[in-house]
C-alpha positions as CSV (number, residue, x, y, z in Angstrom):
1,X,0.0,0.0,0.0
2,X,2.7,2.4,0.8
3,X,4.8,1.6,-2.5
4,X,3.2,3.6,-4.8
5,X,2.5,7.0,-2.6
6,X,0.5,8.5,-5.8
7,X,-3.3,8.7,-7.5
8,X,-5.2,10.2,-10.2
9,X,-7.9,12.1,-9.7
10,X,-10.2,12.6,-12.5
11,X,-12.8,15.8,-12.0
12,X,-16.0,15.3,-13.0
13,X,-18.3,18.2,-12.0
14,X,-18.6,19.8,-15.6
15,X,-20.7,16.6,-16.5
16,X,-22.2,14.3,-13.1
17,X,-22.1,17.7,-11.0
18,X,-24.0,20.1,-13.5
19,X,-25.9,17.2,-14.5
20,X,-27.7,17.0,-11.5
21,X,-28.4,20.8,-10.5
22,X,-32.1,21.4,-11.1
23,X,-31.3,24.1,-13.5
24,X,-28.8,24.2,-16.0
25,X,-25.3,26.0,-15.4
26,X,-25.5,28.7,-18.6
27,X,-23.0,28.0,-21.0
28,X,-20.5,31.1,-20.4
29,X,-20.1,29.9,-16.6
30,X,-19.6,26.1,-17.5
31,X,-16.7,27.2,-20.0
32,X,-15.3,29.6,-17.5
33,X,-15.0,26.8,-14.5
34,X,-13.8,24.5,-16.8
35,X,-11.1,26.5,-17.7
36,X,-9.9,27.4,-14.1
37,X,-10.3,23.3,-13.6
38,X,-8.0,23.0,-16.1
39,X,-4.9,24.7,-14.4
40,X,-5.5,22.9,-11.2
41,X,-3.3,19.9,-12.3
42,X,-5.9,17.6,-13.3
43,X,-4.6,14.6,-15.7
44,X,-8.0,13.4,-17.0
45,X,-11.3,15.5,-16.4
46,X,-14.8,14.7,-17.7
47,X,-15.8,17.8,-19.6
48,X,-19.3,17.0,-20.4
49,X,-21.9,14.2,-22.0
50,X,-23.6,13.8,-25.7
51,X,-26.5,12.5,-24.4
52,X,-30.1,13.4,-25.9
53,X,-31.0,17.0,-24.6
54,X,-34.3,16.0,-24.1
55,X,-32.9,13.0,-21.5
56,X,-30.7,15.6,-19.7
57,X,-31.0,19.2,-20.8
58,X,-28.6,20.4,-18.5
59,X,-26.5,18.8,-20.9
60,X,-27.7,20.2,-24.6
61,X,-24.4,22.7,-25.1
62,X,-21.9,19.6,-25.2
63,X,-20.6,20.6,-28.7
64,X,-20.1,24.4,-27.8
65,X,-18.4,23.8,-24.4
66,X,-15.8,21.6,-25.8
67,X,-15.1,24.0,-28.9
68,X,-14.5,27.0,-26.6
69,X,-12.7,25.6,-24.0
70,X,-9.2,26.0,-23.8
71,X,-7.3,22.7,-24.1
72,X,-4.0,22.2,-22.2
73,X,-1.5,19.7,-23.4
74,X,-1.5,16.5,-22.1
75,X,-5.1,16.7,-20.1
76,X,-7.3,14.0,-21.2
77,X,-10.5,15.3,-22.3
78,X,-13.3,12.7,-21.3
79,X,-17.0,12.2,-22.5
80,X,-20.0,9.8,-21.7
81,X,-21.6,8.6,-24.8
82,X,-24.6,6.2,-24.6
83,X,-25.0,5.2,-28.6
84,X,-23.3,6.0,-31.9
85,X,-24.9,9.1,-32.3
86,X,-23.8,10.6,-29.5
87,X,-20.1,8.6,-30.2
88,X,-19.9,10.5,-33.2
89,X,-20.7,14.0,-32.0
90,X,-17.9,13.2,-29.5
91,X,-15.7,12.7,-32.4
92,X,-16.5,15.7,-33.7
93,X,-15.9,17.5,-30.9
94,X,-12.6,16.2,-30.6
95,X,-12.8,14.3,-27.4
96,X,-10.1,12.2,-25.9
97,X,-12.2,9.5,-24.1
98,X,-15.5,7.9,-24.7
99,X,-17.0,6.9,-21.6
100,X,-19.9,4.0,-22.0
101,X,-23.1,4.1,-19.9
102,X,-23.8,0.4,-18.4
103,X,-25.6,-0.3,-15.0
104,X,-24.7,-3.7,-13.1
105,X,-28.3,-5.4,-12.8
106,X,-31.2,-4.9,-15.0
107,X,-33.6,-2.6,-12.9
108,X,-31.2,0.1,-12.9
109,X,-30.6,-0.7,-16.8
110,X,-34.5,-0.1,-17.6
111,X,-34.0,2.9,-15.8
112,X,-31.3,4.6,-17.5
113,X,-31.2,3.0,-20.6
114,X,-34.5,1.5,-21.6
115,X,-33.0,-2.0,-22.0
116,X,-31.3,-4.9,-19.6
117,X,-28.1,-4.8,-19.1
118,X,-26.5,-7.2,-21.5
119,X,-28.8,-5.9,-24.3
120,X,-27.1,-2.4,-23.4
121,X,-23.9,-3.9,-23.8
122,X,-24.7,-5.3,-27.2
123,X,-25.2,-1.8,-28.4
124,X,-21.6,-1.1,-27.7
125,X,-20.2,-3.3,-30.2
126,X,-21.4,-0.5,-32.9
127,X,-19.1,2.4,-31.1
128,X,-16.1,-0.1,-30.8
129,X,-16.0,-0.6,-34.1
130,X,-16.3,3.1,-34.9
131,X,-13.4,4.0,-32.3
132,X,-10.9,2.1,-34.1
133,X,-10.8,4.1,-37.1
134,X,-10.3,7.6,-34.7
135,X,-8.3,8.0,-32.3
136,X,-10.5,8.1,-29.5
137,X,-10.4,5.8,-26.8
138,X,-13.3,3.6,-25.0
139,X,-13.6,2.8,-21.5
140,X,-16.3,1.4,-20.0
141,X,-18.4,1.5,-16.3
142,X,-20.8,-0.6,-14.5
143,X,-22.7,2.0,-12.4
144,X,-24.4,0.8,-8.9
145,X,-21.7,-1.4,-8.9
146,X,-21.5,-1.6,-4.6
147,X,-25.6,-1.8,-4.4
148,X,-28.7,-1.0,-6.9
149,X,-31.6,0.9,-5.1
150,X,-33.9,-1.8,-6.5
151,X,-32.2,-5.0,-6.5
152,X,-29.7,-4.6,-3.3
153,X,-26.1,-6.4,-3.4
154,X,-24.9,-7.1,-6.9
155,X,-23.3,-10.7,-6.4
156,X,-19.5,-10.5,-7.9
157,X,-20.8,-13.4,-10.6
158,X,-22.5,-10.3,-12.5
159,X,-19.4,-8.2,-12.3
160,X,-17.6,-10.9,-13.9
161,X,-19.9,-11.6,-16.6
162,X,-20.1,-7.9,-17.2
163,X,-16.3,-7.4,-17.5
164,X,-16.1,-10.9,-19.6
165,X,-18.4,-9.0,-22.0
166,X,-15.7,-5.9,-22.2
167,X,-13.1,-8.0,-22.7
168,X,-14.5,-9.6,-25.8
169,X,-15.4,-5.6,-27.1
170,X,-11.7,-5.2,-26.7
171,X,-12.4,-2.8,-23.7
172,X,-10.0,-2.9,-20.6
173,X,-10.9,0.5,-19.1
174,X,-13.5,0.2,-16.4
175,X,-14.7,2.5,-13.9
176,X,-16.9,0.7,-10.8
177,X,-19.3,3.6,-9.6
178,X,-20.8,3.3,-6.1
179,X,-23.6,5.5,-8.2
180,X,-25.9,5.5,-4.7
181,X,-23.2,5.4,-2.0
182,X,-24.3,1.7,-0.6
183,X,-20.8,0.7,-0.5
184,X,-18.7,0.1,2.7
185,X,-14.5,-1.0,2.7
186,X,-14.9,-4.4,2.8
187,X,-17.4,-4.3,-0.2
188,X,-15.0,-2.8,-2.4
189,X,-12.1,-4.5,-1.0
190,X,-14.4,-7.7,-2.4
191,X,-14.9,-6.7,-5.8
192,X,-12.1,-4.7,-6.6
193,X,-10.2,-7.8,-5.2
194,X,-12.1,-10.4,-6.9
195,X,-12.2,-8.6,-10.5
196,X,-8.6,-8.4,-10.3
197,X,-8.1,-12.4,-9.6
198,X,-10.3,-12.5,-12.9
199,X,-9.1,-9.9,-15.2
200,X,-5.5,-8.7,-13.9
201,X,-4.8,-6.9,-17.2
202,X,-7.5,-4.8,-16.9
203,X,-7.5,-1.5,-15.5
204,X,-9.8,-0.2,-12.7
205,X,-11.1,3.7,-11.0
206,X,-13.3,4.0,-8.6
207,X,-16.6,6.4,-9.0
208,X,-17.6,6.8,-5.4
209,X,-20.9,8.8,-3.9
210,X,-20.9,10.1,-0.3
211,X,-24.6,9.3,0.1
212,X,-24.0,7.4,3.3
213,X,-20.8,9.2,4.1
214,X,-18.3,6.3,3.1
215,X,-16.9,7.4,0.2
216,X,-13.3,8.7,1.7
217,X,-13.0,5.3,3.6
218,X,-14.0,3.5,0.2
219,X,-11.1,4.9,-1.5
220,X,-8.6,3.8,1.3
221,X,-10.2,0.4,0.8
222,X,-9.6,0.6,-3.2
223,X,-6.2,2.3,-2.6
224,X,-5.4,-0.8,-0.7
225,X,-6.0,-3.2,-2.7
226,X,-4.1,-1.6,-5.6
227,X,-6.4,1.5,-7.1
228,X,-4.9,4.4,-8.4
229,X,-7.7,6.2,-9.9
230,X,-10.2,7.9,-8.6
231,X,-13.2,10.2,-9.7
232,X,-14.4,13.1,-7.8
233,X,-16.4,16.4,-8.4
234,X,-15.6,19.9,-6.8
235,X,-17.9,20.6,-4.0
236,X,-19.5,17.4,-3.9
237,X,-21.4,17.9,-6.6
238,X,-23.7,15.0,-8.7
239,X,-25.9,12.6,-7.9
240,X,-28.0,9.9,-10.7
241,X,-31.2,10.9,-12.3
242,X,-31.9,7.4,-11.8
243,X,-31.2,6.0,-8.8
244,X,-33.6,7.6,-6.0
245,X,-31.9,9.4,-3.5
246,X,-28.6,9.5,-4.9
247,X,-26.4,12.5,-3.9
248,X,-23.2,13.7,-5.0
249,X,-20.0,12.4,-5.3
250,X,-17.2,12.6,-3.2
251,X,-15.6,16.6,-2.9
252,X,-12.9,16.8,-4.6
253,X,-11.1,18.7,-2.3
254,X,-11.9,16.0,0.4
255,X,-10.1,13.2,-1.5
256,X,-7.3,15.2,-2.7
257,X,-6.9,16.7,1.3
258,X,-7.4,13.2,2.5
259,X,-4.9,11.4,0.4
260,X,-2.5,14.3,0.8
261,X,-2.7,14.2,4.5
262,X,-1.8,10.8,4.3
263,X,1.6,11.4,2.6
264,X,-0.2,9.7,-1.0
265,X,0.5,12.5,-3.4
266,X,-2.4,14.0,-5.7
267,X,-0.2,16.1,-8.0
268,X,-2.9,19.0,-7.7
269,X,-3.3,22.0,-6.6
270,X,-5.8,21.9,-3.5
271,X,-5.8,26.0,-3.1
272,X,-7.4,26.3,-6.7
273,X,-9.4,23.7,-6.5
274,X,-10.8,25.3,-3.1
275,X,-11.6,27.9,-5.0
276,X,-13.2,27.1,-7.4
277,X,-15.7,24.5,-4.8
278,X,-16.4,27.7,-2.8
279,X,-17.5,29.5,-5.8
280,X,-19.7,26.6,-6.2
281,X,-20.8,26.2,-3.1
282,X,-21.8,29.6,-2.7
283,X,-23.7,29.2,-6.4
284,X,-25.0,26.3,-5.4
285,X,-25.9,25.8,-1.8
286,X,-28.6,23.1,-1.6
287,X,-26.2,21.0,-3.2
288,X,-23.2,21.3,-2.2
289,X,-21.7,18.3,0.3
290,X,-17.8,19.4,1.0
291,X,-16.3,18.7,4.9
292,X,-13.3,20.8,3.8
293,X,-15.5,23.9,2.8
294,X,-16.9,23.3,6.4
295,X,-13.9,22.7,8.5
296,X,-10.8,23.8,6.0
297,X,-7.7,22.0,6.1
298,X,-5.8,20.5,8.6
299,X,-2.9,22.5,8.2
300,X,-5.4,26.0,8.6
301,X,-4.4,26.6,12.4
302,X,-6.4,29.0,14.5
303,X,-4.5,31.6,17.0
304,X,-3.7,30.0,20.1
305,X,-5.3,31.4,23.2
306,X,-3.9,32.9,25.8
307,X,-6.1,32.1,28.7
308,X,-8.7,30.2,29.3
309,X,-11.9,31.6,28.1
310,X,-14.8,30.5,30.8
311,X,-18.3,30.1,29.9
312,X,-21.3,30.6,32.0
């Protein structure tokens, strides 16, 4: 555990965090924040989704946000795409990753995608063949990964033939989301642990929610057992259209001050990345989850007192 002393964060607020607001962010502010998220040292961030705008209007400017943006060199740019269409307008828009939409057990399929999960996954096959002629890269996901609001525990058997299914579409890329926050350590220290006995040559993140307030503990468990990537959205933004109750993902500036405290570097700049959360949070009140914004860092000491200050 104490080898590798570095992870990845990947921010994800432009798209799961501005997804989720009950209004959407007007274009000029979502180009402006993703600009300032692009000096904070991020490697990967995920910009935005080409969804349908009638499924997620807060979503509709896709195109124009990753035209005007400005694009520092070597940030991956990443995407979700949930069908060929919206692969292609991805394309176009010169994105770096394609992200696929997949939920772990059928309910939560129906939900978001209108079809059971391995009939989802056939519709990949279509955008894997497109991505090899571009240079675009897939990786895939397998939202409510830890726990599905209808069906409870997803047995690791499911996980398995889930990732079997990637590795006949040629993708190796996977990102396990805890999309509503049921997962504890030893959960993910299971799958994580079993999907690697399985597929060793694939490469995992972790997508965790703070619904239940595990999600900092959750990435010490995935740490542990050998992740390295992790998402997270500024402010503790996000939350699934389809999964009732869900709430935001883990603040960014939580897992980066967490990890950092711990010696385990993040390679970013927490100061910026405050920031930009507190301009959020002040945006954004209701919806907005942060324990940094509430208690700062560790490292902010108060004045010491002089005397003892008696009450009463």
């Amino acid at each position: 555990m104490d080898a590798r002393k570095e992870v990845i964060i990947t921010e994800v607020s432009p798209r799961d965090g501005f997804q989720s607001l009950p209004q959407a962010v007007p274009t000029e502010m979502k180009i402006e924040i993703i600009n300032y998220i692009l000096q904070c040292g991020f490697k990967q961030v995920e910009v935005t989704s080409f969804v349908h705008p009638k499924a997620v209007p807060q979503m509709s400017d896709a195109d124009e946000v990753l035209q005007r943006i400005t694009r520092p060199e070597g940030v991956i740019l990443r995407a979700l795409v949930p069908n060929l269409r919206g692969l292609e307008r991805a394309i176009a828009a010169r994105v770096d990753k394609a992200k696929l939409m997949l939920s772990a057990t059928d309910s939560h399929s129906m939900n978001n995608a209108n079809a059971k999960t391995m009939e989802a996954m056939k519709g990949f096959e279509p955008l894997v063949l497109r991505a090899e002629s571009d240079p675009i890269k897939i990786s895939g996901s397998i939202s409510v990964a830890f726990g599905c609001p209808y069906e409870g525990i997803v047995p690791i058997e499911k996980h398995i033939e889930i990732c079997k299914r990637y590795e006949q579409l040629g993708v190796r890329d996977i990102s396990l989301a805890d999309t509503t926050g049921m997962a504890n350590p030893e959960s993910i220290k299971r799958i994580v642990y079993g999907l690697q006995q399985e597929f060793p040559d694939f490469h995992y993140s972790l997508h965790l929610h703070n619904t239940r307030g595990m999600a900092f503990a959750n990435a010490v468990a995935g740490y542990a057992e050998g992740i390295v990537d992790f998402d997270s959205s500024l402010a503790g933004l996000g939350g699934c259209p389809y999964a009732p109750n869900a709430s935001g993902n883990i603040a960014t500036e939580d897992i980066v001050h967490g990890f950092e405290e711990m010696g385990i570097k993040t390679n970013l700049d927490l100061d910026k990345i405050l920031d930009i959360a507190k301009l959020l949070q002040e945006k954004y009140p209701d919806e907005s989850d942060s324990f940094l914004l509430k208690a700062g860092k560790c490292s902010d000491l108060a004045i010491a007192p002089t005397e003892q200050i008696k009450l009463g």
